[in-house]
N, C-alpha and C positions, 0 to 999 in steps of 0.2 A: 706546768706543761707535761711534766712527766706521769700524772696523774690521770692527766688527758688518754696522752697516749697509751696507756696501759687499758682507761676502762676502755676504750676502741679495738684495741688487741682482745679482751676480754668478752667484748658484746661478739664482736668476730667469730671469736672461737665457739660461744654458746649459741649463737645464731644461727652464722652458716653452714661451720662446716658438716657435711654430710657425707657418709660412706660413700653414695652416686656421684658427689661433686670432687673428691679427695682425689682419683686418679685420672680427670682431668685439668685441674690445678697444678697434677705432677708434672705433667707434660708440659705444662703450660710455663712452670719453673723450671725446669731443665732445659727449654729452650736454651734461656740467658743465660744457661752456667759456662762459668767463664767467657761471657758471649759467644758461645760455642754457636749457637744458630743462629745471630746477625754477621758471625766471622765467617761462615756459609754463604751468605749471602752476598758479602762485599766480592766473595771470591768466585762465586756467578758474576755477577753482573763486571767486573771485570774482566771477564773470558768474553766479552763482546763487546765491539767499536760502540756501536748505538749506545750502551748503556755503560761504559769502562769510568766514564767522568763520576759518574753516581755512584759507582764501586769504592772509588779513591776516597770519595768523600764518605762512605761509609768508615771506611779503613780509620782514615784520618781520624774521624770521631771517637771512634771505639778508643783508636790509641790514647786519644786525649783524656778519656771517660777515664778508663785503666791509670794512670799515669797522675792525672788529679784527684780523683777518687781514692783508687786501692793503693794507692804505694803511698801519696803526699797524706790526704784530708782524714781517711780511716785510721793514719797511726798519728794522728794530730791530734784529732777526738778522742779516739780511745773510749767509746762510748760501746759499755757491754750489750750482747742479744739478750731478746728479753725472754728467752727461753730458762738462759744461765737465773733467771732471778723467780723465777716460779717452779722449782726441780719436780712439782707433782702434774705437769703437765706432761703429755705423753708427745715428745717430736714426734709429726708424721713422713718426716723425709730426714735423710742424713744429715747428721749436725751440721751445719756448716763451721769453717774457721775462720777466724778476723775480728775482725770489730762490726760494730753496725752501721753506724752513719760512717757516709752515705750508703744507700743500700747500691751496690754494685751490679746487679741483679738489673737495678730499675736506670742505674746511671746510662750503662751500654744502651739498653732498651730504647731510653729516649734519646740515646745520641743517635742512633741509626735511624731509629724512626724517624727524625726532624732532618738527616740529613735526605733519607729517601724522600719525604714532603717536601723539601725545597725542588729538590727533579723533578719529583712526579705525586699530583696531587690525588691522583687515582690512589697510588699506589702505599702514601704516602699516608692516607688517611688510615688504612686497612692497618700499618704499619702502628702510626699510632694509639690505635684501638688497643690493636695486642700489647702494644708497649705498657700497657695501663693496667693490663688483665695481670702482665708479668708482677708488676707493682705490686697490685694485691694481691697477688699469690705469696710473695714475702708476709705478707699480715697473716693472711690464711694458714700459714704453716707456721707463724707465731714467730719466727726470726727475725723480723723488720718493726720498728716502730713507723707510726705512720708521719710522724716528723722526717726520718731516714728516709721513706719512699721519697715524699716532696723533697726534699734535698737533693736525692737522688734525679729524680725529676729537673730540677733546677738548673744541673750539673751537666746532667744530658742535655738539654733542650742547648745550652750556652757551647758545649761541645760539640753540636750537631749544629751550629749558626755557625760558629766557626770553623769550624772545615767548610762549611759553605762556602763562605767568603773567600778562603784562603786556598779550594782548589779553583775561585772562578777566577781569583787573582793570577793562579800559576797557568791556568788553559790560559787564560786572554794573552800572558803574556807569551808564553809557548807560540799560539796560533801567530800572535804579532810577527815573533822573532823568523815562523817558516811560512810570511808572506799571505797565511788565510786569515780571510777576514770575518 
């Protein structure tokens, strides 16, 4: 597998990346850093009644993404960047620090996205689009194996079902408790 993922990292790097394409994949990765721009988001969409449930449950996610990902499963694995293992490759963004798997990057990514698609399917699609592009932008800069992204993925998606679940569980019962139905 590991042989896998290297030549994809490898075709990647010979294939795509392009001077034109490099400082939109920047943007595009910096989003997710430290989910610095889905934790934007949860904290809009909590600043209003209409949309406050789909905020929590962004929250909720991200926290769980964070929390199962970067603190529990990355120092479980202990699975190095594949940057450290090819040193004649030129990083095009700051090295990142940690481990790889799961890519943290793509974990948030798809928690928030699957929790804004359970709300809102408009909104939700757009979300998981991007969530996808973040992904590959981890391979694009050569930090992520593409086992790490899917994992990543994997992680999010099951983080963003559960806070699903678990903020419709606390509304229903909240609304129970103050008589709305």
């Amino acid at each position: 597998m590991q042989q896998i993922d290297e030549g994809i990292l490898l075709w990647i790097r010979e294939t795509l990346v392009a001077d034109w394409l490099t400082p939109i994949m920047r943007c595009i990765t910096f989003f997710g850093e430290y989910g610095a721009g889905w934790i934007l988001i949860a904290l809009i969409l909590l600043c209003f009644k209409k949309t406050r449930r789909a905020g929590l449950t962004v929250g909720i996610a991200l926290l769980a993404g964070l929390l199962l990902g970067e603190v529990l499963l990355k120092n479980l694995i202990c699975r190095p960047r594949p940057f450290t293992l090819w040193p004649e490759l030129t990083l095009l963004i700051p090295e990142p620090v940690g481990f790889s798997c799961p890519s943290g990057h793509t974990t948030s990514s798809f928690a928030a996205a699957v929790s804004l698609f359970m709300w809102n399917k408009k909104w939700g699609i757009g979300a998981l689009i991007f969530a996808a592009l973040v992904g590959f932008s981890r391979m694009y800069f050569t930090v992520h194996y593409l086992t790490d992204v899917l994992f990543g993925i994997a992680l999010g998606l099951a983080c963003g079902l559960a806070a699903w679940y678990l903020t419709g569980r606390l509304w229903n019962r909240r609304n129970r408790k103050e008589g709305i139905v």
